[in-house]
VEXGU-437812 format. One record per residue (C-alpha): residue number from 0; residue in three letters; x, y, z. Coordinates in steps of 0.2 Angstrom, whole numbers, plus 5000, padded with zeros to 4 digits. Layout:
residues N
NUM / Ala / X / Y / Z
...
end
This chain:
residues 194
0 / Unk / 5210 / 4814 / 5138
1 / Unk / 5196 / 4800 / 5145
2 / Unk / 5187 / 4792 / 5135
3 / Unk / 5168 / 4795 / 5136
4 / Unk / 5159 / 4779 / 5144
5 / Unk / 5148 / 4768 / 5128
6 / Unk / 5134 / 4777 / 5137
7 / Unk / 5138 / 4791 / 5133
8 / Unk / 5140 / 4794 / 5116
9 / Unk / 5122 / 4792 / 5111
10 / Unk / 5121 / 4809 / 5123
11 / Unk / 5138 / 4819 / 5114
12 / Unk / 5129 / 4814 / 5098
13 / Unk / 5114 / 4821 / 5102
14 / Unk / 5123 / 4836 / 5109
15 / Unk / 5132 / 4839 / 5093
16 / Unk / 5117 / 4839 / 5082
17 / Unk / 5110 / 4852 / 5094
18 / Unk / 5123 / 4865 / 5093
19 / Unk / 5127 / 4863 / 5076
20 / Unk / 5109 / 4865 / 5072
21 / Unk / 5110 / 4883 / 5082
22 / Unk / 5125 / 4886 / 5073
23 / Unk / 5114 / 4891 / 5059
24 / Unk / 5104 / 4902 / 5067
25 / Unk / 5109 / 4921 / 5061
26 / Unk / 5117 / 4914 / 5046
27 / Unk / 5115 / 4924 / 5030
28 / Unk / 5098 / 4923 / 5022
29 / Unk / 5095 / 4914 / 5006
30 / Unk / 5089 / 4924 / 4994
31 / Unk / 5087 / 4912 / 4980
32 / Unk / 5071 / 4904 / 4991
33 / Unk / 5065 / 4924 / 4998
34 / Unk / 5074 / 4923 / 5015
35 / Unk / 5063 / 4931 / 5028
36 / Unk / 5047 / 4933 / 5016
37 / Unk / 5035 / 4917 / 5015
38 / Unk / 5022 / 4911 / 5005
39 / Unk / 5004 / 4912 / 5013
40 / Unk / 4986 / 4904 / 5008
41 / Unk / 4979 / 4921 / 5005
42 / Unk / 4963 / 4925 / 4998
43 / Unk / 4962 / 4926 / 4980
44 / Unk / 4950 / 4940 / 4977
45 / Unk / 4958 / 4950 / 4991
46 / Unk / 4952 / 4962 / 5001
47 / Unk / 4944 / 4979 / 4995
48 / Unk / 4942 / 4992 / 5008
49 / Unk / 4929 / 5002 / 5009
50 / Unk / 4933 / 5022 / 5004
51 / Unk / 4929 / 5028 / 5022
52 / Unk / 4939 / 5016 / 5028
53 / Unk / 4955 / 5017 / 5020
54 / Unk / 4970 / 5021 / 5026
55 / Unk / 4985 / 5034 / 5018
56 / Unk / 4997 / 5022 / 5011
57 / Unk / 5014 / 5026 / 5019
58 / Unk / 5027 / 5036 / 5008
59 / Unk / 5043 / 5027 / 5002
60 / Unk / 5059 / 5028 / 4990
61 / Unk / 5071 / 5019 / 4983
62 / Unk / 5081 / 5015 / 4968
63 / Unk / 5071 / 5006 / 4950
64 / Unk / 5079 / 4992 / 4944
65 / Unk / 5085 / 5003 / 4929
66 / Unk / 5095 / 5013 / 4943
67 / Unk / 5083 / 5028 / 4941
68 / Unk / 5078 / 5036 / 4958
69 / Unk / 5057 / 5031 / 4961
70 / Unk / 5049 / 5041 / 4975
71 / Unk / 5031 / 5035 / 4980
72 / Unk / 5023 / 5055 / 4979
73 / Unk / 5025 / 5050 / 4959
74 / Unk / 5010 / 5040 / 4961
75 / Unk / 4999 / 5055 / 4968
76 / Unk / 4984 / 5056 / 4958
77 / Unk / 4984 / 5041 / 4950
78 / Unk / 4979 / 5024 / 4955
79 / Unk / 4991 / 5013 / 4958
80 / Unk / 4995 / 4993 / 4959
81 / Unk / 5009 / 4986 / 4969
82 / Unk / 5014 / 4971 / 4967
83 / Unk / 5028 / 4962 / 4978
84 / Unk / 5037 / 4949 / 4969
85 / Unk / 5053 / 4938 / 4966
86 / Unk / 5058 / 4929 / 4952
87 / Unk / 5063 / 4916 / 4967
88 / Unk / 5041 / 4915 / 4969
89 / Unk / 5032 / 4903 / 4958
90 / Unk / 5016 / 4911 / 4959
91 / Unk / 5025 / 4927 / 4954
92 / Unk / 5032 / 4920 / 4938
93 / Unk / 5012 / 4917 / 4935
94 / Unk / 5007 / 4931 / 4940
95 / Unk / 5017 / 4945 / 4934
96 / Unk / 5015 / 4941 / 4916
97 / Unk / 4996 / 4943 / 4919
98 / Unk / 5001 / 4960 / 4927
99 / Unk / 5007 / 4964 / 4910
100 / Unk / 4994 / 4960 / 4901
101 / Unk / 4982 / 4972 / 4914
102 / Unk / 4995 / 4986 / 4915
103 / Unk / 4994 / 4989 / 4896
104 / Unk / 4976 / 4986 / 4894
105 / Unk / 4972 / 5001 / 4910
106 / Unk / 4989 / 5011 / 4907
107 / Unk / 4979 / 5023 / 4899
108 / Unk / 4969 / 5029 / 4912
109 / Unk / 4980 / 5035 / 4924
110 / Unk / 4984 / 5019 / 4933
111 / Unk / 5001 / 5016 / 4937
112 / Unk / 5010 / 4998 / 4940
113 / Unk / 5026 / 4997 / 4950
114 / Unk / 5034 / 4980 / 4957
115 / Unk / 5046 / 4980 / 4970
116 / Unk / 5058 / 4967 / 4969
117 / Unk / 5063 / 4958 / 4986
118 / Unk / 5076 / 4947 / 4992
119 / Unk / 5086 / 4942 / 4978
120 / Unk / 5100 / 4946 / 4967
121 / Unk / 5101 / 4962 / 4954
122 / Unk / 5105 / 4951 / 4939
123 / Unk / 5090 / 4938 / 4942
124 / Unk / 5075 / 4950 / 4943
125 / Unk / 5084 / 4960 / 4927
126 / Unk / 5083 / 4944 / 4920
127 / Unk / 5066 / 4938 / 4924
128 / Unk / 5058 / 4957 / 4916
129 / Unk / 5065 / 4955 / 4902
130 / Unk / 5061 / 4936 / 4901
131 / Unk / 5043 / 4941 / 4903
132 / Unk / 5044 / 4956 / 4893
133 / Unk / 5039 / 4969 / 4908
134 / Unk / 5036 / 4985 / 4904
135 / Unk / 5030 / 4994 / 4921
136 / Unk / 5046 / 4998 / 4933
137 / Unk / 5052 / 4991 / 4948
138 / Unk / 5058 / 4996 / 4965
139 / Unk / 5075 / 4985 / 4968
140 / Unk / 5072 / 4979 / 4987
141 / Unk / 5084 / 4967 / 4992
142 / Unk / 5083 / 4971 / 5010
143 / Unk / 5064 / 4971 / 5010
144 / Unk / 5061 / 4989 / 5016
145 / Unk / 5048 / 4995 / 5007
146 / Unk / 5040 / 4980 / 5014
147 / Unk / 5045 / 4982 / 5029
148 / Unk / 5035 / 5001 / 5026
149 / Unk / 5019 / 4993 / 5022
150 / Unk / 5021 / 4985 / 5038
151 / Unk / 5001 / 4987 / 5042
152 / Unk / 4999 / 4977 / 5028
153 / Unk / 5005 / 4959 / 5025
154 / Unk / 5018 / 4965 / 5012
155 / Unk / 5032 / 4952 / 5019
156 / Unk / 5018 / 4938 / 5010
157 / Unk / 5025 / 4933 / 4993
158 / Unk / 5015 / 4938 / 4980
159 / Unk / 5006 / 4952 / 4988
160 / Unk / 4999 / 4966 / 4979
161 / Unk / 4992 / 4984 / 4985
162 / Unk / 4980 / 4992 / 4975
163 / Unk / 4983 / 5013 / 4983
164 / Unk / 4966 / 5025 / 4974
165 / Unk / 4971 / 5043 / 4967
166 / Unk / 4974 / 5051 / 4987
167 / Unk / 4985 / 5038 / 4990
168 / Unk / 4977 / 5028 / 5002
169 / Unk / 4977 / 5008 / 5000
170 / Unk / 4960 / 5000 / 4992
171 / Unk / 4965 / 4986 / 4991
172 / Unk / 4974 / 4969 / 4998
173 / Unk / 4979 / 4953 / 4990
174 / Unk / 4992 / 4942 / 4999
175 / Unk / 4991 / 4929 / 4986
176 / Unk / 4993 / 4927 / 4966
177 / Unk / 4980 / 4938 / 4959
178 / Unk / 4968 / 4933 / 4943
179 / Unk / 4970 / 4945 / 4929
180 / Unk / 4949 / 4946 / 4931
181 / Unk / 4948 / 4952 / 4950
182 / Unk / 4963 / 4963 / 4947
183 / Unk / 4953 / 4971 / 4933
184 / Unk / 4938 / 4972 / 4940
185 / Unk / 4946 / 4981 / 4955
186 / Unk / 4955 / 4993 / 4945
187 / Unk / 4937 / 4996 / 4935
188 / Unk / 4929 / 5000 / 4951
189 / Unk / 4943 / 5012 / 4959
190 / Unk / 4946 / 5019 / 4943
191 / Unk / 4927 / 5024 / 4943
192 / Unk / 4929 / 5033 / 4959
193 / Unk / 4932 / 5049 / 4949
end
């Protein structure tokens, strides 16, 4: 084997830095950090869509975190917060405790709250509900797909919650944390839609 002229080793350096920094490049995602979701600046008091305007939120299934099966024509009729979160996310360990708070204060009049858990490991999410004492379920999605179903909506964003009225059709986007205020004051006014 010859030895690589001195010049050359600046370039064979370079050259190995390259491909072992493509090396990486379909590894296995990281779920501890949320993998292939991202944090966004959104826009606090989110975006209400008008009633004429709003779309029929798409159907989806899967399987609660208490191993139950959770189907989204459960939430016909009722309004409906959902909220896409990781105990990975630091807003989302804000955030959800405030859900809380909301979710027993409007429980009663036919809203329904359900997280979906993305990107991270059974254990840690179990963990973080009953760290924060959360009573609403929660879709176990560690592959993102009922994200990936809200597609149309920026539901790969972390926190992102989707307020849907009682057909079913989505009211309501946030893709950042939400204040307990604008969330209630949402909820008052889809809620009054009779």
């Amino acid at each position: 084997m010859r030895a690589l002229p001195r010049q050359g080793w600046p370039i064979a350096v370079v050259a190995l830095l390259l491909l072992a920094g493509c090396a990486t490049g379909h590894a296995a995602v990281d779920v501890n950090n949320g993998g292939q979701f991202r944090f966004v600046a959104g826009t606090p008091a989110g975006h209400v869509i008008a009633s004429a305007q709003r779309a029929t939120a798409p159907s989806f299934a899967g399987t609660l975190l208490d191993g139950s099966a959770f189907s989204s024509s459960s939430l016909r009729g009722k309004v409906a917060v959902i909220n896409f979160w990781g105990s990975w996310c630091p807003p989302c360990r804000v955030e959800t405790p405030e859900f809380q708070q909301v979710y027993a204060s409007v429980q009663d009049r036919g809203v329904q709250f359900l997280g979906v858990d993305v990107k991270e490991n059974k254990q840690f999410a179990e963990a973080f509900l009953a760290d924060k004492r959360i009573t609403y379920p929660s879709l176990y999605d560690p592959r993102g797909e009922v994200a990936l179903a809200f597609r149309d909506y920026p539901a790969n964003a972390i926190p992102s919650t989707i307020v849907l009225d009682r057909g079913s059709r989505v009211a309501a986007v946030y893709t950042a944390p939400v204040s307990r205020t604008d969330l209630g004051r949402v909820l008052d006014s889809v809620v009054g839609e009779g």
